[in-house]
N, CA, C and O of each residue as an XYZ file, in Angstrom:
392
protein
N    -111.596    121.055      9.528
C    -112.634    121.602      8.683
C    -113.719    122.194      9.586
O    -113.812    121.880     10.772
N    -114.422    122.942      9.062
C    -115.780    124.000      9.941
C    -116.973    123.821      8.995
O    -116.577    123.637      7.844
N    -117.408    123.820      9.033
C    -119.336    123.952      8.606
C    -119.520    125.627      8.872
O    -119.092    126.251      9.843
N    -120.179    126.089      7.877
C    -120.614    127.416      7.689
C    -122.114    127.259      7.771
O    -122.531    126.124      7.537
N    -123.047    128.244      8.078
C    -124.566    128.047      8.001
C    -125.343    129.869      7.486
O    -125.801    130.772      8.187
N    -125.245    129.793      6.644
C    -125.642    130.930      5.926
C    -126.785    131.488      5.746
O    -127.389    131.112      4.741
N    -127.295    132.290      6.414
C    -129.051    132.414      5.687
C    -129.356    133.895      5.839
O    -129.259    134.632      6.820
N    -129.965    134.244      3.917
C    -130.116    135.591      4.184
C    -131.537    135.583      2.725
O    -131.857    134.566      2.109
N    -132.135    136.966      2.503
C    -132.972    136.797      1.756
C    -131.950    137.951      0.622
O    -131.046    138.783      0.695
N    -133.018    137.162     -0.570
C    -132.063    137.894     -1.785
C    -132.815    139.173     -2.238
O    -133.404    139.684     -1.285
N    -132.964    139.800     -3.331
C    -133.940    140.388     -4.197
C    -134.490    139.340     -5.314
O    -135.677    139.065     -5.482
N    -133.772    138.995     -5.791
C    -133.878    137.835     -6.843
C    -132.850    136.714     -6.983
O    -131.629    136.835     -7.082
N    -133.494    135.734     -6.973
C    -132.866    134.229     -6.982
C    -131.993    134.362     -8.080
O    -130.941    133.850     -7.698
N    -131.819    134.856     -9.484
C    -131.063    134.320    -10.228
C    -130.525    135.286    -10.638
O    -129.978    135.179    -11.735
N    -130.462    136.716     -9.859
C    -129.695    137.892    -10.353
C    -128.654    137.260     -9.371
O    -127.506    137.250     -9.817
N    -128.855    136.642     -7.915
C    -127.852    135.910     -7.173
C    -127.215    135.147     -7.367
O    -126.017    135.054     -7.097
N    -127.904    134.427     -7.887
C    -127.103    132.783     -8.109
C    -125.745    133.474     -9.809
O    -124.738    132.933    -10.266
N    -126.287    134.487    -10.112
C    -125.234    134.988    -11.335
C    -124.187    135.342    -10.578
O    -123.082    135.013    -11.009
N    -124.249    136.015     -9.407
C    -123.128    136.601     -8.827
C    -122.441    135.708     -8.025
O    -121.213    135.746     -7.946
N    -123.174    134.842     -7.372
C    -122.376    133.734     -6.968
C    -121.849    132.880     -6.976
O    -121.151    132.328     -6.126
N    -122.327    132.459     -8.739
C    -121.521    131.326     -9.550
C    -120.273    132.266     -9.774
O    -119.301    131.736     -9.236
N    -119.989    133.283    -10.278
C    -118.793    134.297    -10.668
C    -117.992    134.298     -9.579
O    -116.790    134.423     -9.812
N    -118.302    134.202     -8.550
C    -117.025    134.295     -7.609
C    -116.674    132.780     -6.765
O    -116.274    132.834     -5.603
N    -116.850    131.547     -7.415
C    -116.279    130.134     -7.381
C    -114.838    130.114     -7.171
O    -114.521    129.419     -6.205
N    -113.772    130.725     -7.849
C    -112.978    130.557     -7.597
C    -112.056    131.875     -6.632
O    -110.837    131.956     -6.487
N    -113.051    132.728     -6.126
C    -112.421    133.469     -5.298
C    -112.824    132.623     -3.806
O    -112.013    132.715     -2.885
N    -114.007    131.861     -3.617
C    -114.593    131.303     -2.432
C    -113.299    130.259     -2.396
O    -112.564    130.159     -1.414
N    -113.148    129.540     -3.555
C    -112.416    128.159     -3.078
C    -111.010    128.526     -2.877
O    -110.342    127.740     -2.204
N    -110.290    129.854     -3.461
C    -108.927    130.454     -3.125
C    -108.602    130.398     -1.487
O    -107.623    130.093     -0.806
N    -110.341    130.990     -1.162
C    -109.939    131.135      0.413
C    -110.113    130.228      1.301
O    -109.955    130.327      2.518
N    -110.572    128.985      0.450
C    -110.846    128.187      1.729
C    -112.053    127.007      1.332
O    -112.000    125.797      1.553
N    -112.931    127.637      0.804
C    -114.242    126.763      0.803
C    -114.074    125.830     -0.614
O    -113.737    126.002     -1.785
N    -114.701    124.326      0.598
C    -114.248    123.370     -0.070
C    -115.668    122.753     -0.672
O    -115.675    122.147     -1.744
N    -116.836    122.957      0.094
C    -118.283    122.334     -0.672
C    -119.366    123.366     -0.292
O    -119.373    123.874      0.830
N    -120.123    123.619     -1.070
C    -121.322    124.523     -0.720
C    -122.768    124.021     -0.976
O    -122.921    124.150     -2.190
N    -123.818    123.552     -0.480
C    -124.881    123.456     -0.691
C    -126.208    124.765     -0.159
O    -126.517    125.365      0.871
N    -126.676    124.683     -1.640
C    -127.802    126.047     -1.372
C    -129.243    125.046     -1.037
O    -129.695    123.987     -1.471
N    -129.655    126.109      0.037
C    -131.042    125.813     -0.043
C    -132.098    126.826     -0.129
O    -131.950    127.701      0.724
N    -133.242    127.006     -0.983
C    -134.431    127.542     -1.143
C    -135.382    127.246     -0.230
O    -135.655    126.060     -0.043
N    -136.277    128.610      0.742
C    -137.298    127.982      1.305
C    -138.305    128.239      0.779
O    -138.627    129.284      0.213
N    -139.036    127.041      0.971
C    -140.628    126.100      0.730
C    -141.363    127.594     -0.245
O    -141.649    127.889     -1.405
N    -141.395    128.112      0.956
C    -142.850    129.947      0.840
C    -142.058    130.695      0.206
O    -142.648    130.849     -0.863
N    -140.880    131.403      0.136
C    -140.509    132.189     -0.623
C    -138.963    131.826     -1.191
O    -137.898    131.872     -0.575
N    -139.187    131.511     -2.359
C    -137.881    131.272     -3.055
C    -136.799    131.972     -3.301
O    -135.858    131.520     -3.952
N    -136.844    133.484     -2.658
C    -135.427    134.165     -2.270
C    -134.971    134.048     -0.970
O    -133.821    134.366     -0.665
N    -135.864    133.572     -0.096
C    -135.231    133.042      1.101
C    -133.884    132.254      1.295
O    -134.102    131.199      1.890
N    -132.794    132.407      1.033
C    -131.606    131.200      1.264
C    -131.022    131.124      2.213
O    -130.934    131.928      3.141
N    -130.372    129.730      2.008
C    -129.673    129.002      3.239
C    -128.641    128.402      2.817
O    -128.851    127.688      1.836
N    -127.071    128.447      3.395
C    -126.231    128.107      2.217
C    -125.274    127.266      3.246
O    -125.054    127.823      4.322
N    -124.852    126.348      3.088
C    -124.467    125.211      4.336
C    -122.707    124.610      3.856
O    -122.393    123.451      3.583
N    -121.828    125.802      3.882
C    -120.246    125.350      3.521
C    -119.306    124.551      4.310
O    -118.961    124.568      5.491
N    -119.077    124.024      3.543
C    -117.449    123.296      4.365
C    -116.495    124.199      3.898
O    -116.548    124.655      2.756
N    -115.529    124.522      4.791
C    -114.105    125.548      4.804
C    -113.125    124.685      5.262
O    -113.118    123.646      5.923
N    -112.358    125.343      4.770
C    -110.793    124.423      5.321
C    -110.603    124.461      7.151
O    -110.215    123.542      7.872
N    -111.031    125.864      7.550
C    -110.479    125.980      8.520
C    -111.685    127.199      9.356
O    -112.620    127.616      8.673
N    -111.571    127.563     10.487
C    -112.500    128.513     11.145
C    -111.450    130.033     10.842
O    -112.142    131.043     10.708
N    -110.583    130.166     10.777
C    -109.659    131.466     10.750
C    -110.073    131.711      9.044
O    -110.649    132.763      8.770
N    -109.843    130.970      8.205
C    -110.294    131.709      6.322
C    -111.524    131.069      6.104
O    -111.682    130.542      5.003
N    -112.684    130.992      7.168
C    -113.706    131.149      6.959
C    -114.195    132.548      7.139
O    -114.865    133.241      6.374
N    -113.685    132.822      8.384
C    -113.897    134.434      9.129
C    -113.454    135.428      8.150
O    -114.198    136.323      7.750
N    -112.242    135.274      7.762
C    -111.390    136.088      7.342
C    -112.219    136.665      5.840
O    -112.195    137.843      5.484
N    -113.020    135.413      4.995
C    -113.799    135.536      3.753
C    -115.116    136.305      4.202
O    -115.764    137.208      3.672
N    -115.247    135.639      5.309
C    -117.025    136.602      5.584
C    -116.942    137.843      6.130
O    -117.946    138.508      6.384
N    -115.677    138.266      6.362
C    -115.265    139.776      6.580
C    -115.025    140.490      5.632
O    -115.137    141.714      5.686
N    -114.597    139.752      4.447
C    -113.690    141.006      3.773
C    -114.004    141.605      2.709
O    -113.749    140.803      1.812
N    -114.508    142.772      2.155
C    -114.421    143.750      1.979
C    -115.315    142.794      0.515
O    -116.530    142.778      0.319
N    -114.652    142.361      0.003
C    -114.479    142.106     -1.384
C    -115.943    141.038     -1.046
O    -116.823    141.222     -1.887
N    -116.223    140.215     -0.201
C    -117.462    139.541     -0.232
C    -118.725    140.512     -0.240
O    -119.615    140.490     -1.091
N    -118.647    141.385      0.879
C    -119.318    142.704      1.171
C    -119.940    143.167     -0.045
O    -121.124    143.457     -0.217
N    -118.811    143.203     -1.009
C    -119.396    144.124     -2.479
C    -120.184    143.226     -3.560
O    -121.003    143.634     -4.383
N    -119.722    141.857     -3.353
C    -120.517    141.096     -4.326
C    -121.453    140.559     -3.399
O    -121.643    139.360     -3.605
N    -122.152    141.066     -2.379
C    -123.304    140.676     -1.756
C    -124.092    142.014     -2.040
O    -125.262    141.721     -2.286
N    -123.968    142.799     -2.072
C    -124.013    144.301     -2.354
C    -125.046    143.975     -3.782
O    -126.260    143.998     -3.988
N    -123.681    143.637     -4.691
C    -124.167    143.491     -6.474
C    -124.967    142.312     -6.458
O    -125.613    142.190     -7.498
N    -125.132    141.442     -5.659
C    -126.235    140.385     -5.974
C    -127.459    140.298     -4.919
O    -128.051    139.255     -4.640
N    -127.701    141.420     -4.449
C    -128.817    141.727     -3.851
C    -129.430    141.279     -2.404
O    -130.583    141.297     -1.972
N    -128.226    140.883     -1.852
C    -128.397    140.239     -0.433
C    -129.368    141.043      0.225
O    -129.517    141.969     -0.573
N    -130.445    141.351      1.609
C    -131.285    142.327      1.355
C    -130.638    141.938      3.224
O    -130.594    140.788      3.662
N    -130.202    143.212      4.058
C    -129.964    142.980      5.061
C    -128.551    142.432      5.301
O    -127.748    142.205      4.396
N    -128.264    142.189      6.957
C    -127.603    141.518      7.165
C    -128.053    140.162      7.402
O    -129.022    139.942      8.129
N    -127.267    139.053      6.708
C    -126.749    137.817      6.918
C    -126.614    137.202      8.376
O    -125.855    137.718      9.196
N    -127.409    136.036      8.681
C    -127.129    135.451      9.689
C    -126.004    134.196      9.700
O    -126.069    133.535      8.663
N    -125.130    133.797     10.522
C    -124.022    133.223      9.970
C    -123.468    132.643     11.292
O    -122.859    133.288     12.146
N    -123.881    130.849     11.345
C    -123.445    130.600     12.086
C    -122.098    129.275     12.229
O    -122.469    128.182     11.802
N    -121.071    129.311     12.616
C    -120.027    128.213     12.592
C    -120.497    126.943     13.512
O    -121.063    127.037     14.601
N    -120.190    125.906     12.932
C    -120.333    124.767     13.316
C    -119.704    123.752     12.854
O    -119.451    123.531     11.670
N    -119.289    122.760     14.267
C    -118.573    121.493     13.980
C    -119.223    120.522     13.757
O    -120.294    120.430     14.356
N    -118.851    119.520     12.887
C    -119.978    117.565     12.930
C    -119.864    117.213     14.256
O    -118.899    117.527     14.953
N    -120.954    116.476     14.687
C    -120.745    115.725     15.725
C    -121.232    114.204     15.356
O    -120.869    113.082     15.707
N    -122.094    114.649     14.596
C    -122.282    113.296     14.255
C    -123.561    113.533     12.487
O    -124.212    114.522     12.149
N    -123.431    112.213     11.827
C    -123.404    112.108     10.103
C    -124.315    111.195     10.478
O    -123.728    110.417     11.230
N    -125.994    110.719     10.290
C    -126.383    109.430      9.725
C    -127.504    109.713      9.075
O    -128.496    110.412      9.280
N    -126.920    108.663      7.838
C    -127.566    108.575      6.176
C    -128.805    107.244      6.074
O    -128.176    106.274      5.652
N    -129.537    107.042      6.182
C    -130.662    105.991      5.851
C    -130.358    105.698      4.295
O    -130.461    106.623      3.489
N    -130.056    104.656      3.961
C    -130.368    103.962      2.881
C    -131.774    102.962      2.826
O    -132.570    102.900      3.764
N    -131.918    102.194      1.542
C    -132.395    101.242      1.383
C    -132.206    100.431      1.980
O    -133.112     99.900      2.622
N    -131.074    100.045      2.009
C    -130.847     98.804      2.477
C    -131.100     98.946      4.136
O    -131.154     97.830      4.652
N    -131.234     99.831      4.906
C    -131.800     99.866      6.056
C    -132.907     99.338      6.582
O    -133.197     99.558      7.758
């Protein structure tokens, strides 16, 4: 598995989030197995989008192709996308009971 790290600014938060709920099952066809979005603090089209993929080859292969391009296009991505791959090295969770 690979970690994806996504961050780009939108035009609008929820003309995006329309286009990106719509293509759920083209993301998970290729690969992606969990996605968490994040909003920053100062401007709420700022995002940051933090995926798990099956693999580093149909991670690449999705952030290349053609067909992502156009529904970043239709949901207002503003620029290019910064996009970086990454492995765990290490996971720690604080509970309560800590």
């Amino acid at each position: 598995m690979i970690n994806v790290l996504l961050h780009h600014e939108v035009a609008d938060y929820s003309s995006w989030k329309a286009v990106f709920d719509s293509a759920f099952d083209l993301r998970r066809n290729h690969g992606e197995r969990a996605c968490r979005i994040f909003r920053g603090a100062g401007n709420l089209n700022d995002l940051t989008l933090f995926f798990e993929w099956d693999n580093m080859e149909k991670a690449r292969a999705f952030l290349a192709s053609d067909e992502l391009k156009a529904r970043m296009a239709q949901a207002g991505v503003k620029g290019t996308p910064r996009v970086d791959f990454l492995s765990e090295v290490q996971s720690i969770r604080l509970t309560a009971a800590d």
